[in-house]
N, C-alpha and C positions, 0 to 999 in steps of 0.2 A: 493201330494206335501207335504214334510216336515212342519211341523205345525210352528215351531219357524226360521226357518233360511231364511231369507230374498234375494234374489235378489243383493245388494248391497255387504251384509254379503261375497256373494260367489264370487261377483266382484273384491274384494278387497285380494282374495288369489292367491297364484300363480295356481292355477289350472283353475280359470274364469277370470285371467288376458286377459285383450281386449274385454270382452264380453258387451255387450249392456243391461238393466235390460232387455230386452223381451226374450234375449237368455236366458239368465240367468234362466230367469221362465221355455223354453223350457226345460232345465237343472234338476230345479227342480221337474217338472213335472214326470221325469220318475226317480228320486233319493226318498231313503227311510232315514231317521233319525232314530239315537238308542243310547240310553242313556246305558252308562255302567259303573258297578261298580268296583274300583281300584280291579286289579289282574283278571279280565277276558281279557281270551281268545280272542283279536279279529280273526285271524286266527290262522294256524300251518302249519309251513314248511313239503310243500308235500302237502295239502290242494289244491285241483285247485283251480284257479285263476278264480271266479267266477265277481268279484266286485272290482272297486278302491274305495279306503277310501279319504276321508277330514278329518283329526280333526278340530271340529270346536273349543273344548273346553278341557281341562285336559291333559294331558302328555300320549303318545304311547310310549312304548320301542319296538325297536327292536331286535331280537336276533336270534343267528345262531348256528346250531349244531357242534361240534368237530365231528369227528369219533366214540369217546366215549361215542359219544352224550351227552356230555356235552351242557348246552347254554353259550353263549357267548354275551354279550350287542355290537350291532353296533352301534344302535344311539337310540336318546330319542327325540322325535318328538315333537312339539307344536302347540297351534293352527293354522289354515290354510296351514298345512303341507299334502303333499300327503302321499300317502300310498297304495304297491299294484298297482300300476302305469303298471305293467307289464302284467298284468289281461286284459287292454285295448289295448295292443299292442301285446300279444302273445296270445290271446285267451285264452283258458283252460288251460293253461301252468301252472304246478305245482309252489306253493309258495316258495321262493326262500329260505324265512324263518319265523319267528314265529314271529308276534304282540300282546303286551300285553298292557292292559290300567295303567299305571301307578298310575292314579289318578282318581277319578271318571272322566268318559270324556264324550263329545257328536258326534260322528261321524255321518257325512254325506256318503250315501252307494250309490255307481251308479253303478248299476249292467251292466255287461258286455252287456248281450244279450238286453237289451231295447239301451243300448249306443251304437250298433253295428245298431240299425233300424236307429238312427238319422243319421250316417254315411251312411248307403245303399242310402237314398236320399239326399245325401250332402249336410245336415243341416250346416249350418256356425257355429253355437255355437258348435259341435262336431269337426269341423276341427279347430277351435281355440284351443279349449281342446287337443287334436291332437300336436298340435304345442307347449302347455304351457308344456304338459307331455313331450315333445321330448326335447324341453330347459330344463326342472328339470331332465333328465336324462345324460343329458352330462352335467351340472353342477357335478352331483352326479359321474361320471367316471372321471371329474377332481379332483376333491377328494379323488377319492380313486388312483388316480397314487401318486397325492402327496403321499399319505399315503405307496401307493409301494418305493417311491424313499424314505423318509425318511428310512423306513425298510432295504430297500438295505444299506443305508448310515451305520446303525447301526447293520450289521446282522455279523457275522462273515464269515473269510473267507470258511469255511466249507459249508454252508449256502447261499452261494451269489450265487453261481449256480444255484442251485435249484429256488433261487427269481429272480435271473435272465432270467429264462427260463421261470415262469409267465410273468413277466414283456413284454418279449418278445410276448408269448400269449397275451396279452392284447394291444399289439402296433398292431401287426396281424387283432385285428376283425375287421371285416368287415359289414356292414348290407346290 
């Protein structure tokens, strides 16, 4: 169990939203803590999706490749932010993209394969978690439509095709 992060700590993010402190412990029980220093690596796009993250403390950037592989900043994370959420829902599923700690930070690490035993026995505190990750993930695909229709609004007409034919992809999925 994590030495510093309490029960309450975890209750009060949106990832152990709903959970009871005893869940909460079941939670920490099979979760690792790691202290990190500003500009490491927490993973890299393409990395399988081994672990969801918590920040519990300091700033996470997000960032995504060009073509040219360039990075590109999507968001800057805060404490009790998820992270890697996709790890717990697509298995081994390569990372979508790269985390970096912005600032010194403290993450809480719940690795897939011990999160995947609380699930085989339908642990409640895993299918809460289950449910908190499925809400912070359709929050995050409304965000990024806005973020499609503002683009559309502002794209040229050269261009609107092409966003539009995501745009379309993305009305399309299905789970």
């Amino acid at each position: 169990m994590p030495a510093s992060t309490s029960a309450d700590q975890l209750c009060r993010t949106s990832l152990g939203r709903g959970l009871t402190p005893a869940q909460a412990h079941s939670l920490l029980a099979i979760a690792d803590e790691s202290d990190l220093e500003a500009g490491t690596t927490v993973f890299r796009e393409s990395d399988p999706g081994d672990c969801v993250y918590l920040v519990l403390d300091g700033r996470v950037q997000v960032l995504k490749k060009d073509k040219q592989g360039t990075e590109h900043p999507l968001a800057e994370l805060e404490p009790g932010t998820v992270l890697g959420e996709m790890s717990l829902v697509a298995g081994n599923a390569p990372r979508s993209a790269t985390a970096r700690a912005m600032t010194k930070a403290k993450l809480l690490r719940l690795p897939t394969d011990r999160f995947q035993g609380l699930l085989s026995r339908d642990d409640l505190a895993a299918l809460k978690v289950v449910r908190n990750i499925a809400e912070e993930m359709g929050r995050r695909l409304l965000v990024m439509n806005e973020r499609i229709v503002e683009t559309l609004s502002r794209a040229a007409a050269g261009r609107r095709e092409e966003l539009g034919n995501f745009s379309k992809l993305l009305h399309d999925w299905s789970f």
